[in-house]
C-alpha positions in Angstrom: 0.0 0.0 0.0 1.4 2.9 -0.7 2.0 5.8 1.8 0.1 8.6 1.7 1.6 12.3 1.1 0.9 14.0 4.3 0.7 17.8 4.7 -0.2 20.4 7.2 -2.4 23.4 7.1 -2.2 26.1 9.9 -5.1 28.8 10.8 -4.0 31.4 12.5 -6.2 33.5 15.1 -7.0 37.2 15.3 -5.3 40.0 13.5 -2.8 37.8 12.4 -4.8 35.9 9.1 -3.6 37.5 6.1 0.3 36.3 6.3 2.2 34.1 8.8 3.9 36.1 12.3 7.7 35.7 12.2 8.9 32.2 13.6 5.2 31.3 13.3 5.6 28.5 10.6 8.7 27.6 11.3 7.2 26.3 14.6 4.8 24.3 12.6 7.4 22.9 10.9 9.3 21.8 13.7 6.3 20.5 15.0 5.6 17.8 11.9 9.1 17.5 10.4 9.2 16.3 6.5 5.6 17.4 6.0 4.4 20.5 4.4 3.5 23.1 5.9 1.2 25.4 4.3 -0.2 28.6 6.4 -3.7 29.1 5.5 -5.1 32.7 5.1 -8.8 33.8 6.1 -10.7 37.0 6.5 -10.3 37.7 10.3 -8.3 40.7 11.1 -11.3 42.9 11.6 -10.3 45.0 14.7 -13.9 44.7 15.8 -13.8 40.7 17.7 -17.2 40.1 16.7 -17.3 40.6 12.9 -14.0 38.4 13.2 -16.2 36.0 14.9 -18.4 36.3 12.7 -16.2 35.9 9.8 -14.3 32.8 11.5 -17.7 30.6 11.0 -18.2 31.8 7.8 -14.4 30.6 6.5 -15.2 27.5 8.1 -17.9 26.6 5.7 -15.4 27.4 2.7 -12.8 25.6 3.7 -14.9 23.0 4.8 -16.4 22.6 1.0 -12.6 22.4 -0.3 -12.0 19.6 1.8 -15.1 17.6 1.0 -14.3 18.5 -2.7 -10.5 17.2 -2.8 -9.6 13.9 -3.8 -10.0 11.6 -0.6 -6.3 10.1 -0.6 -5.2 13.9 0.1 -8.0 14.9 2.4 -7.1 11.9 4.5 -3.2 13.1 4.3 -4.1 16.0 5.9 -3.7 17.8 9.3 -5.3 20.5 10.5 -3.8 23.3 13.2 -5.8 26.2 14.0 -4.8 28.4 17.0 -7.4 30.8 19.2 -9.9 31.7 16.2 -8.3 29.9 13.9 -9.1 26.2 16.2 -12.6 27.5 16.0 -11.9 27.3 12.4 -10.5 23.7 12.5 -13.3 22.5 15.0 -16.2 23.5 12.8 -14.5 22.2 9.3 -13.9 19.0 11.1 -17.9 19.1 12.3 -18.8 19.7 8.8 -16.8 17.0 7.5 -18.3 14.5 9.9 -21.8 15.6 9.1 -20.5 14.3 5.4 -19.0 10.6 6.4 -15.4 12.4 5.6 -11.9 12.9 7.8 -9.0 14.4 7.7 -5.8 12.6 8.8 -6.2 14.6 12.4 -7.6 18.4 13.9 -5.5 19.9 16.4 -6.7 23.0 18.3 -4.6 25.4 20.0 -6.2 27.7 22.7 -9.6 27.4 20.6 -11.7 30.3 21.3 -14.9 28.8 20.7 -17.7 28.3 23.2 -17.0 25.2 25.7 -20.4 23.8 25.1 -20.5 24.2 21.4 -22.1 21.3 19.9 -19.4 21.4 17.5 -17.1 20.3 19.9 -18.9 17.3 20.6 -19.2 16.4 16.9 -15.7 17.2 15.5 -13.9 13.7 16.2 -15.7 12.4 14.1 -13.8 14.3 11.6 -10.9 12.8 12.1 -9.2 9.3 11.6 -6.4 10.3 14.2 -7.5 11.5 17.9 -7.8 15.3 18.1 -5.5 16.6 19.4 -6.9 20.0 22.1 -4.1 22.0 23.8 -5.9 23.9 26.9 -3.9 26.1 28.9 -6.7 26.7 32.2 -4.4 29.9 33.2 -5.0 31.5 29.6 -5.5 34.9 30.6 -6.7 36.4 27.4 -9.1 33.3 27.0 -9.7 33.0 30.7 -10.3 36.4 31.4 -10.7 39.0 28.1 -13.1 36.3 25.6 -15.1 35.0 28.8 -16.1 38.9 29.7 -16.3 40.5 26.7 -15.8 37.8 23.7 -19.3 38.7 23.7 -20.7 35.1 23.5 -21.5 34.7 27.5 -18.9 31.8 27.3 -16.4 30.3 28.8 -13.7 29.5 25.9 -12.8 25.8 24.7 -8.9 26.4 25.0 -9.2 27.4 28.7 -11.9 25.0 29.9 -12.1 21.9 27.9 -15.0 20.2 27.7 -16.8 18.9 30.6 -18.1 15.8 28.7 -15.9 13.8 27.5 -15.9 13.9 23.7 -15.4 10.7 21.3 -11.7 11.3 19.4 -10.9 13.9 21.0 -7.8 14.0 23.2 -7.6 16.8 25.8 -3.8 17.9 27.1 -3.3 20.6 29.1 -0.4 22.9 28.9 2.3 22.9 31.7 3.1 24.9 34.7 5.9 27.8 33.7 5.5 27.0 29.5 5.8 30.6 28.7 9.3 30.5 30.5 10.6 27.9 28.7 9.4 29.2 25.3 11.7 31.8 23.5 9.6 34.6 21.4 11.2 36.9 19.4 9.4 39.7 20.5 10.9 43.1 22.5 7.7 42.0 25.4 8.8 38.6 25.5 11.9 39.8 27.3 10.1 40.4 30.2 9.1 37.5 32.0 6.0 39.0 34.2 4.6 40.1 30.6 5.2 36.5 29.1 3.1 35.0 31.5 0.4 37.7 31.2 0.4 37.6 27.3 0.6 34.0 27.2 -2.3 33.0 24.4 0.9 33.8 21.8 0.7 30.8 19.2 4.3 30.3 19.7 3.5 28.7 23.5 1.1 26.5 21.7 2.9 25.3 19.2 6.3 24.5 21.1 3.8 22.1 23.4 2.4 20.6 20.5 5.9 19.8 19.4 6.5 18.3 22.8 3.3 16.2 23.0 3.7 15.0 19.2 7.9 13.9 20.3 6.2 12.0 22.9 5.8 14.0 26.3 3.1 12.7 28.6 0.4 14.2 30.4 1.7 17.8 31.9 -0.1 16.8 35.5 -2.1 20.0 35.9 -5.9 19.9 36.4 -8.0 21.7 34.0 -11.4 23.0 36.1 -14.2 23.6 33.5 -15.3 27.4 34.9 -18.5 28.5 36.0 -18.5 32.8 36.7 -15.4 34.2 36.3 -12.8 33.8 39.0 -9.4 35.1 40.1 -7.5 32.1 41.6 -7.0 32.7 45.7 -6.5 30.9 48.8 -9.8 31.2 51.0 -10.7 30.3 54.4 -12.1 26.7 54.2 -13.0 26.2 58.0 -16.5 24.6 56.4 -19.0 27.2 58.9 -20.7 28.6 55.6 -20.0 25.6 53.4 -21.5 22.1 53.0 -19.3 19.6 52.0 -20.8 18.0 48.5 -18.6 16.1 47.2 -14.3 15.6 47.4 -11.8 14.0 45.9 -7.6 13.4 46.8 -8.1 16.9 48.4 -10.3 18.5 46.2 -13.9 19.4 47.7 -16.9 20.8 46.1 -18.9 22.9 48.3 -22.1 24.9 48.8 -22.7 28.0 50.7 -25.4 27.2 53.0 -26.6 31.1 52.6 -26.2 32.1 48.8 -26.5 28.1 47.3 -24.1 28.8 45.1 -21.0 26.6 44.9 -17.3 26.5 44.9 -14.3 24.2 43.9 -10.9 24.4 45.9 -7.8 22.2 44.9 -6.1 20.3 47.8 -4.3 24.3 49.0 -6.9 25.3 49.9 -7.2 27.6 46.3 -11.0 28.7 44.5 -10.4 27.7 41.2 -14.1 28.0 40.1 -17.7 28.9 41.5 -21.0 29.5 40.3 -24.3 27.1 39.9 -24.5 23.8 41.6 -25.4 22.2 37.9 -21.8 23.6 36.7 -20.0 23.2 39.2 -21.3 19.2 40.0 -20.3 18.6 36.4 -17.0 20.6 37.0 -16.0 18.1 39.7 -16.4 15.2 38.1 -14.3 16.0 35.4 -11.6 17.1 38.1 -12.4 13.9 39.5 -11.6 12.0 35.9 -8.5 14.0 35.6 -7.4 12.5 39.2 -8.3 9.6 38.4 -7.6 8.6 34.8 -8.9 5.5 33.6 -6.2 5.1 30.6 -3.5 7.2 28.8 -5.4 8.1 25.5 -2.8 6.8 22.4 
């Protein structure tokens, strides 16, 4: 049987969609050595995010129709890498495709900014014959923070959350403590360590993990906690006066203000990583509770 030529296309996110950021591709090179990388230009760098948005869907169905009108033998040579907007691109090309019966060789999404619960998400495995592969950094702070606030969509973001249900083909890693120190950018802010870490959605993070993951590296160990309201991470008093007990796990607790009703997850020091409605925050925990507890190491 003869091998199939395999290829790579990359979507960019935001402002960046007409021509590739210096370093950019040559990360995606590094990242699938011997394959061709091809950056693929779309209509996003509207300074106004939602006509970007807006656009982003829009390029998905075009690019979706020039998949599912190539010969299958490249289609199926394919990867797809999409960071921030652009792995909203790659998620609902790959949903489109699996609507049709057809897959790509594999989606990878980088700090997707697309809505946790879209249905999308749950369909887009089926998309490809490879696991996708979803790169989450939970401490994202323009995803976390900037799309969840005023991305305008009343949403927490894919890249930061996850999905709390599992989703069939679809392989979750999250991005490890101190990446954005380890990760050299060429730019005059990336000098300053306090601003990496505060501009940290840059694709170049992304894509030197990716490399990692795709060389081999296992899970990173960090928990990703699916968000409810927004929250700033900080140690609280836990003496359990105001707070019922609902459920914990290897130091983890879920708990409910007896006052308010509204609920609260703190990891085992004692830190609120997420609050908001008991529905949320029940499902919340029990994908903390899957991370803890893994039942097998995904291929």
């Amino acid at each position: 049987m003869a091998v199939l030529a395999a290829s790579v296309w990359f979507f960019p996110g935001w402002l960046k969609t007409g021509e590739p950021s210096p370093g950019v591709m040559d990360c995606v090179s590094d990242a699938f050595p011997g394959e061709g990388a091809e950056f693929k230009s779309w209509d996003g760098d509207s300074i106004v995010w939602p006509t970007a948005v807006d656009s982003a869907d829009k390029e998905s169905w075009r690019f979706a129709f020039e998949l599912a009108t190539m010969p299958k033998e490249k289609r199926e040579g394919l990867t797809l890498v999409g960071h921030s907007l652009g792995g909203r691109i790659v998620a609902r090309v790959l949903a489109r495709l699996a609507e049709n019966g057809l897959k790509v060789k594999r989606g990878v999404l980088l700090g997707a900014a697309i809505p946790s619960g879209d249905t999308d998400i749950a369909k887009m495995g089926g998309g490809s014959l490879l696991p996708v592969i979803a790169v989450c950094n939970p401490d994202d702070v323009t995803l976390r923070y900037v799309y969840a606030m005023a991305g305008g969509e009343k949403a927490v973001a894919f890249g930061a959350n996850g999905s709390v249900e599992p989703c069939a083909n679809v392989v979750e890693c999250v991005t490890p403590e101190g990446l954005t120190r380890e990760v050299e950018v060429d730019r005059l802010w990336a000098r300053v360590g306090i601003l990496k870490d505060v501009a940290n959605h840059h694709e170049q993070f992304y894509l030197r993990y990716l490399k990692r993951l795709l060389d081999g590296e296992g899970p990173s160990g960090k928990i990703m906690v699916p968000q409810g309201y927004p929250v700033i991470k900080g140690r609280v008093m836990d003496a359990e006066i105001w707070w019922d007990v609902l459920d914990s796990e290897k130091g983890w607790k879920l708990e409910k203000n007896i006052l308010t009703g509204h609920c609260r997850i703190l990891d085992p020091g004692k830190v609120r990583t997420a609050w908001g409605r008991e529905s949320k925050m029940r499902a919340a925990f029990e994908k903390v509770k899957r991370q803890l507890n893994p039942a097998h190491t995904p291929q």
